[in-house]
C-alpha positions, 0 to 999 in steps of 0.5 A: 456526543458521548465517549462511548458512541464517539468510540462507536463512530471512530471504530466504523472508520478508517483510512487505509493507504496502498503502495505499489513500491518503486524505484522508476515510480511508487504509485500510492492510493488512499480510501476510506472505510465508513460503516463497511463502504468504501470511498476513493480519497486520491492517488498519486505516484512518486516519480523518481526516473529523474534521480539517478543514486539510487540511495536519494530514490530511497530516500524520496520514498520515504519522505513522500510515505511519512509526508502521507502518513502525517497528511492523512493520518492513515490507519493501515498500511497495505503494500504490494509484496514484491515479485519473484523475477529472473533479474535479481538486482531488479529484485533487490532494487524492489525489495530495498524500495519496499521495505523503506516504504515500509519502514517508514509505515512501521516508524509511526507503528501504522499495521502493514499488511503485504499482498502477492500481486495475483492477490491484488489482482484477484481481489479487485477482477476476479482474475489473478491473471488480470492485466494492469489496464483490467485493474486500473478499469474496474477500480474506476468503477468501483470507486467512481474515479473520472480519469484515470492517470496515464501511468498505472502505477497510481492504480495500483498502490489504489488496488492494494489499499482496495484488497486490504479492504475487501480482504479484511487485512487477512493474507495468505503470505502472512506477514502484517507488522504492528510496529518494530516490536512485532517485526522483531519478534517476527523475524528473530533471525533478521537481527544481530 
């Protein structure tokens, strides 16, 4: 095969990895994109109920995502934005788990891409008031799944990944980072 058509081929794929960020579970799924289809490759989560410091949770996280990134060899990072609640310290909680997930993404210069929730869910229903059973049911269609695991979390780290592709990577928040460099020049502000 010559460069110019193994360029060709290579361009046509890609392995795109959903997070569903979490500090109970993460759930996480991976596809691949091969000449405009999609195929399931798997999913999972991360149970962390069992740890109780929060700062060994961070860490699981981050070593199961870079454990995915160098099994896989991702291409895109689609990762579920978190949601605004009344409950601040679960918010913050969230957003710590996100941005380790993240982190960990962006330590090996992996493209993020992060999706509000109602956008995951419009994106794979048609509804973005779908419930997490809708979700999980028509992504077992979809991608032709056999049994759906008992926690929905799994599917839902699947549907970001799914709306990554159907979206293109474009998202009405806005925020996909390159690599540290793009986040910093993106967020002047966030830095001292």
């Amino acid at each position: 095969m010559s460069k110019s058509s193994e360029k060709s081929v290579l361009k046509d794929e890609k392995i795109i990895l959903g997070i569903d960020p979490g500090t109970t579970i993460m759930g996480f799924g991976l596809i691949k994109v091969e000449n405009k289809k999609m195929s399931f490759i798997q999913m999972n989560e991360l149970q962390l109920t069992k740890y109780s410091d929060h700062y060994k949770k961070l860490k699981l996280i981050f070593e199961r995502t870079i454990e995915l990134i160098d099994n896989y060899h991702p291409d895109e990072i689609a990762i579920e934005a978190p949601f605004f609640g009344k409950n601040v310290q679960s918010m913050l909680k969230l957003g710590r788990a996100q941005g380790v997930a993240m982190a960990a993404g962006l330590s090996r210069e992996i493209p993020i891409t992060e999706y509000l929730p109602k956008k995951i869910k419009m994106a794979i229903t048609g509804n973005g008031n779908a419930s997490k059973e809708q979700v999980a049911k028509m992504l077992q269609s979809q991608l032709k799944i056999g049994k759906l695991p008992k926690n929905l979390d799994a599917t839902d780290g699947l549907a970001a990944a799914v709306c990554h592709f159907y979206n293109s990577g474009k998202t009405e928040i806005g925020k996909s980072y390159t690599g540290w460099d793009a986040f910093v020049k993106q967020n002047p502000k966030k830095i001292r």
